[in-house]
C-alpha positions in Angstrom: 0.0 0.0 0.0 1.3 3.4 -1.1 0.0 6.9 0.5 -1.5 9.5 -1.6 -1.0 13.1 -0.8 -1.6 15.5 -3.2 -1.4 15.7 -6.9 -0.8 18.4 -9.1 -0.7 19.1 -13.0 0.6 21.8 -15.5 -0.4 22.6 -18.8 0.9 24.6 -21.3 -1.5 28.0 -22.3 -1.7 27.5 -26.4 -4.1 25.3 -27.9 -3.7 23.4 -30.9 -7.4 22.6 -31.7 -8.6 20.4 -34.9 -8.8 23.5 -37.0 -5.1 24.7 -36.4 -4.1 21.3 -37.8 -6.8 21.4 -40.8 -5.6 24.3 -41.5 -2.1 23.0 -41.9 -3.4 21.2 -45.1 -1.8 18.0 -44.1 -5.3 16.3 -45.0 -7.1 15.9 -42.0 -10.0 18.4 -40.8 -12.3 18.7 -37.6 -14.9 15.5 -38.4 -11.7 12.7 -39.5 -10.1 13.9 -36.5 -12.9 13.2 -33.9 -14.6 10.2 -35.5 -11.2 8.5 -35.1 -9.6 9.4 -31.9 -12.5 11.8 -30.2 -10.0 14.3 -29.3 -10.8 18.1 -30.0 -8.0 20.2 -28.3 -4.4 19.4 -27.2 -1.7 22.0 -25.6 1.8 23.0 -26.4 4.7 24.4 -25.2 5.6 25.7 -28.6 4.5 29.1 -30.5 2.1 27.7 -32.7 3.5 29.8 -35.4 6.6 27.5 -34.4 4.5 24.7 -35.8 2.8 26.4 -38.8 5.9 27.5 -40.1 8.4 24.6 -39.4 5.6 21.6 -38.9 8.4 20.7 -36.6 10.9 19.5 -39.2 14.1 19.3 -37.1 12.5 17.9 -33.5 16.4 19.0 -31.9 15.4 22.7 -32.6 11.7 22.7 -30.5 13.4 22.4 -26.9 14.9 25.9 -27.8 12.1 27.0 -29.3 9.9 25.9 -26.5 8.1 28.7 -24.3 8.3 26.4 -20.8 11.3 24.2 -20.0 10.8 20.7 -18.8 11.6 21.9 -15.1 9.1 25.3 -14.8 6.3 22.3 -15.7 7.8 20.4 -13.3 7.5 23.0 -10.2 4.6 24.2 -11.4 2.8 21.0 -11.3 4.8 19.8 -8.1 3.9 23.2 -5.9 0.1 22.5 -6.1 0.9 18.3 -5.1 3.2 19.7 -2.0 0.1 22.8 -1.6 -2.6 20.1 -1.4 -0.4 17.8 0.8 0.1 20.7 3.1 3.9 20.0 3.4 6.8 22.1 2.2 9.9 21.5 -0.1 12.1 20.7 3.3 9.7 17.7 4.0 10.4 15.8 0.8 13.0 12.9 0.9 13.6 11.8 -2.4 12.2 13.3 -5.8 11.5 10.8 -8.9 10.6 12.4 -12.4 9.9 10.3 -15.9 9.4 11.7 -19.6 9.4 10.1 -23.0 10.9 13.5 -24.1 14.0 14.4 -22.0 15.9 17.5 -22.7 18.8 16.0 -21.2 20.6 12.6 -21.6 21.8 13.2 -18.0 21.4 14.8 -15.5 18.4 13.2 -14.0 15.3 15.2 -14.9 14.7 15.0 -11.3 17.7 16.7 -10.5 17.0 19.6 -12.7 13.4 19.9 -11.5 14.4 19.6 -7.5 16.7 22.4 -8.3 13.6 24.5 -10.0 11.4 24.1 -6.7 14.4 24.1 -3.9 14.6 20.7 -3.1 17.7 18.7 -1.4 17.5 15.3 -1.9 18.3 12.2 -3.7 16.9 12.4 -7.1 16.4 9.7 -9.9 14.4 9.2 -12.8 12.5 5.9 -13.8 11.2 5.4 -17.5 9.0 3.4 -19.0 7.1 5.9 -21.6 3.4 5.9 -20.8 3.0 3.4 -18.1 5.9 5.4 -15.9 3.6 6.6 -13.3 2.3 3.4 -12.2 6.0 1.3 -12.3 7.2 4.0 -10.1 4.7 3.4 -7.9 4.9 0.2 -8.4 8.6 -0.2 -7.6 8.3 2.6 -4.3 5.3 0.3 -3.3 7.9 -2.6 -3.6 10.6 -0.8 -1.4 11.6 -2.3 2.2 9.7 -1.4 4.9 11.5 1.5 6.6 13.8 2.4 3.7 11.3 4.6 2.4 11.9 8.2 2.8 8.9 10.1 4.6 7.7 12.1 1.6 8.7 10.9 -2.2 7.4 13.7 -4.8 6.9 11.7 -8.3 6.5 14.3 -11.4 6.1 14.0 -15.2 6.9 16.2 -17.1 5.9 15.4 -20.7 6.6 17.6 -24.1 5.5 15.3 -26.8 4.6 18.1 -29.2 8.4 18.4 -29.3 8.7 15.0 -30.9 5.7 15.2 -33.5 5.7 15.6 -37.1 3.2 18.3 -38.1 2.6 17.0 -41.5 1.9 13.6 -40.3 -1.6 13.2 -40.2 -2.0 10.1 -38.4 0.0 11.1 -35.3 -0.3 15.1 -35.4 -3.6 14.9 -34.1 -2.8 12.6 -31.3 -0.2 14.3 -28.7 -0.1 17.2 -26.1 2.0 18.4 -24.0 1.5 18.2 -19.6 2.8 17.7 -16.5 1.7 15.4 -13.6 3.2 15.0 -10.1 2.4 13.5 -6.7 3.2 13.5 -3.2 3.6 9.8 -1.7 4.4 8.0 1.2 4.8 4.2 2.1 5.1 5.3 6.0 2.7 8.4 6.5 -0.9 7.6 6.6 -3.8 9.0 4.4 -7.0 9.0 3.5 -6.0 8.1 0.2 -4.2 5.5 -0.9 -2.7 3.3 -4.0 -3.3 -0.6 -3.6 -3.1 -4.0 -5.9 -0.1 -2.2 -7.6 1.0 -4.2 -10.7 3.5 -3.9 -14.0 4.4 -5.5 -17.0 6.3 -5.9 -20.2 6.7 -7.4 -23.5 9.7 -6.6 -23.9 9.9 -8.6 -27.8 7.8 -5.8 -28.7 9.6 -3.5 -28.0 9.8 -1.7 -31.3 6.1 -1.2 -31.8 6.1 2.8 -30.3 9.8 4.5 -31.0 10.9 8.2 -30.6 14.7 7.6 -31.9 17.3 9.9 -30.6 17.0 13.4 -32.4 13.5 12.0 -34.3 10.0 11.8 -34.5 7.6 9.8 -32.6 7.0 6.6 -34.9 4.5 3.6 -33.7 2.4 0.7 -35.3 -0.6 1.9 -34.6 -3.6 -0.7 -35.3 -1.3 -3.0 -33.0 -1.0 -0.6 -30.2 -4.1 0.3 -30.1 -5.1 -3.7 -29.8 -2.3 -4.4 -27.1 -3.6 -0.7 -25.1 -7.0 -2.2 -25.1 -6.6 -5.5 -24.5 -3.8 -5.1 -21.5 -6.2 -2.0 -20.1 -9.1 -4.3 -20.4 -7.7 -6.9 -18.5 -6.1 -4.7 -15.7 -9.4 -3.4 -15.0 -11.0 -6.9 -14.9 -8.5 -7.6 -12.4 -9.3 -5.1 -9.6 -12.8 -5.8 -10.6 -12.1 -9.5 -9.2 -10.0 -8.5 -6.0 -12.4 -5.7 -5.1 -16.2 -7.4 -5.9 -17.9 -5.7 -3.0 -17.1 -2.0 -5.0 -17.3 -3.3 -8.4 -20.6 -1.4 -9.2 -19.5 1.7 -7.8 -15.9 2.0 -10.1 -14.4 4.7 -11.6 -11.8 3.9 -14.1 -9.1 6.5 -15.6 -6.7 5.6 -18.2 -3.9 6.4 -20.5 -5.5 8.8 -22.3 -4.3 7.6 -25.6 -7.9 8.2 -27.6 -11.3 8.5 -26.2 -12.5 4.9 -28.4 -9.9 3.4 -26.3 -10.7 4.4 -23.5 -14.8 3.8 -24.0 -14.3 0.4 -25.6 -12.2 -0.8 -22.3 -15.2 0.7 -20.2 -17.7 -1.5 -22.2 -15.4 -4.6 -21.9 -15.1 -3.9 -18.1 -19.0 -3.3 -17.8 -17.6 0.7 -16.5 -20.9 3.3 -17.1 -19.5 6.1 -19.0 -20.6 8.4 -16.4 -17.6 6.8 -14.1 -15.0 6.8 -17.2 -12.9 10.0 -15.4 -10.8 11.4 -18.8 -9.6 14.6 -20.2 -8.3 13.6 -23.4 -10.8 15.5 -26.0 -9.5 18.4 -24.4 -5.8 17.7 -23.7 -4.8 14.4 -26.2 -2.3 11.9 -25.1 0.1 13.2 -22.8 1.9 10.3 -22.2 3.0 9.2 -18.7 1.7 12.4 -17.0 -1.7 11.7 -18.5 -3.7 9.0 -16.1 -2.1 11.0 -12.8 -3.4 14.6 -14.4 -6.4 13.6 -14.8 -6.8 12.3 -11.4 -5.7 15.9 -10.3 -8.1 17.5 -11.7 -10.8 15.3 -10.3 -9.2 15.9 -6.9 -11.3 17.9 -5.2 -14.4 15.4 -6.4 -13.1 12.6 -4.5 -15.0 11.1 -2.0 -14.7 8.3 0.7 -15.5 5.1 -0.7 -14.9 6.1 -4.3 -12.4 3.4 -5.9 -10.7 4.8 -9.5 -9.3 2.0 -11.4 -5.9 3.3 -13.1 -4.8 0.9 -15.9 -2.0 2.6 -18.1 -0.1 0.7 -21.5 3.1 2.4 -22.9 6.0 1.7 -25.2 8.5 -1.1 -24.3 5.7 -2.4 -24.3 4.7 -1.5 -20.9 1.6 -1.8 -18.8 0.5 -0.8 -15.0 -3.0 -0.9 -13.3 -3.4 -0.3 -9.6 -6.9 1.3 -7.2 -6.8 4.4 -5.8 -9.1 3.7 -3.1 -10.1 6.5 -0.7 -10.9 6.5 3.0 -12.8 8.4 5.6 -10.3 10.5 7.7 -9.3 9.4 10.6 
C-alpha cells in the first residue's frame, strides 16, 4: 500500500485545436479527427506559429524554441501536489521524475526539477514511456519497509509536441503536452491511498512505439491500439475480481491515448460512462503524465468510498494498473 497526498498538474496555455491542424493542409479536418480518436483540443509548449511554419521538421530545434522548460512544468505541477499535501519543499526525501521526451541525456530530470522548486535530496528518474507513473509506484510500493523516505514527490513532465511531425496526419492529431506530479508515502498515513499495484512488459515488442534519438515519434498503430485495449481491459478486470464488493460503484481512468480506447475498455469492463474519469478530447495523449493529471483535476471530487481503477499501456511495451481507493479521515 502506497500513500497518496496530493497531486498536481501543468499545462501549457496554447491550444492546438482540430482546425489549427486542418488548416495545416496536411489532409485531416475537424470530423476525421474526432470520428477516429474523439479528441478536439491538445496543448503546447511551442508558439504555434513554431509549428505552422516549421511543422516541426528538425524535433532537436523545438526544446529551444519551447516557451516552458521541462523543469518550470515540473514546479509548477509539483507546488500544487506539495500545496494540497500541506507540506513544504524541506519535508520531501527523495524526488522521482519520468518523460518520453527528455531534454537532457543526464542529469536526471529529477535533479533539474528539485533544483527548479528548492529541493535537497536524492533524485532519480525511472522510465517506462506511458506506463511510468504506475511502475514508479509500483517499484516505491515494492521498497523495504523502513527504507522509504517520509515524503517521495513523483513528477512527469511530458513535451511530446516536441517529438511530433506536423505533416503527419495520423500522429499530429494525437499528442499534447503536460505535466503530472504527486506527493507519496509508504510510512505516512492518508485517507488516500494506492493498492493491488501491478507492472508489466513485452519486452519482444519492444519496437512497436519509438521516438529515436533526435526523431519523431513513430509507432504501429492498429497493434498498439489492440495491445492498449486488450492489456487495459484486462487490468481493470483484475481489480474488478479483487475488489467485488465496490465493483458497481468504479471509476476507471486511463492512459488517455484516444477517447475509443478508453470507451471500448469501459464496455469490456462493464464501467458506465458516467464513471470513465478522462480529459483527453481536451488535452490528447500526454503520455505518462496523462492517467495522474487527470486524477488531479478530479481531486477535489473525490469522495470516501470512491475506488478509481488506473490501468495505463506504454511503449516497451509496458503496462501498469493499480486502485486508488479513498478513506474516511481518521
Amino acid at each position: 500500500m502506497l500513500y497518496l497526498h496530493g497531486l498536481g498538474h501543468f499545462y501549457p496555455d496554447n491550444v492546438i485545436d482540430n482546425q489549427f491542424l486542418r488548416d495545416l493542409d496536411i489532409g485531416s479536418d475537424e470530423q476525421w479527427i474526432l470520428e477516429r480518436v474523439g479528441i478536439a483540443a491538445r496543448r503546447t509548449s511551442l508558439p504555434l506559429d513554431y509549428i505552422r511554419q516549421t511543422k516541426n521538421r528538425d524535433p532537436r530545434a523545438a526544446t529551444e524554441a519551447s516557451l516552458y522548460t521541462r523543469a518550470g512544468a515540473g514546479a509548477s505541477a509539483a507546488q500544487m501536489a506539495l500545496d494540497r499535501a500541506g507540506i513544504g519543499t524541506e519535508d520531501i526525501g527523495m524526488v522521482i521524475s519520468g518523460t518520453s521526451t527528455p531534454r537532457y541525456t543526464i542529469p536526471a530530470e529529477a535533479s533539474v526539477i528539485a533544483a527548479e522548486i528548492g529541493i535537497d535530496a536524492p533524485c532519480m528518474d525511472m522510465n517506462a514511456a506511458c506506463s511510468t507513473f504506475l511502475v514508479q509506484l509500483a517499484f516505491l510500493d515494492a521498497m523495504a519497509p523502513g527504507k522509504a523516505p517520509g515524503f517521495i514527490l513523483v513528477v512527469n513532465p511530458e513535451n511530446y509536441t516536441h517529438v511530433v511531425d506536423y505533416s503527419d496526419r495520423r500522429v499530429a492529431p494525437l499528442f499534447g503536452d503536460g505535466t503530472s506530479a504527486a506527493v507519496v508515502s509508504a510510512r505516512h498515513p492518508s485517507c488516500y491511498c494506492f493498492e493491488s499495484l501491478q507492472y508489466g512488459s513485452d519486452p519482444a515488442s519492444w519496437d512497436r512505439v519509438q521516438i529515436p534519438s533526435g526523431g519523431h515519434f513513430q509507432q504501429d498503430g492498429s497493434q498498439v491500439q489492440r495491445f492498449a485495449i486488450r492489456k487495459a481491459t484486462e487490468g481493470v478486470r483484475r481489480l474488478q475480481d479483487e475488489y467485488p464488493e465496490n465493483r458497481d460503484q468504479f471509476r476507471f481512468v486511463g492512459h488517455q491515448a484516444n477517447l475509443m480506447m478508453l470507451q471500448t475498455v469501459c464496455r469490456r469492463c462493464g464501467i458506465d460512462e458516467a464513471r470513465n474519469l478522462h480529459n483527453v478530447v481536451e488535452y490528447g495523449n500526454t503520455g505518462c503524465s496523462s492517467a495522474p493529471a487527470v486524477l488531479s483535476q478530479n481531486w477535489e471530487d473525490l469522495q470516501p468510498g470512491d475506488h478509481i481503477a488506473v490501468a495505463v499501456v506504454g511503449s516497451g511495451l509496458t503496462w501498469g494498473h493499480g486502485m486508488l481507493s479513498v478513506k474516511d479521515a481518521e
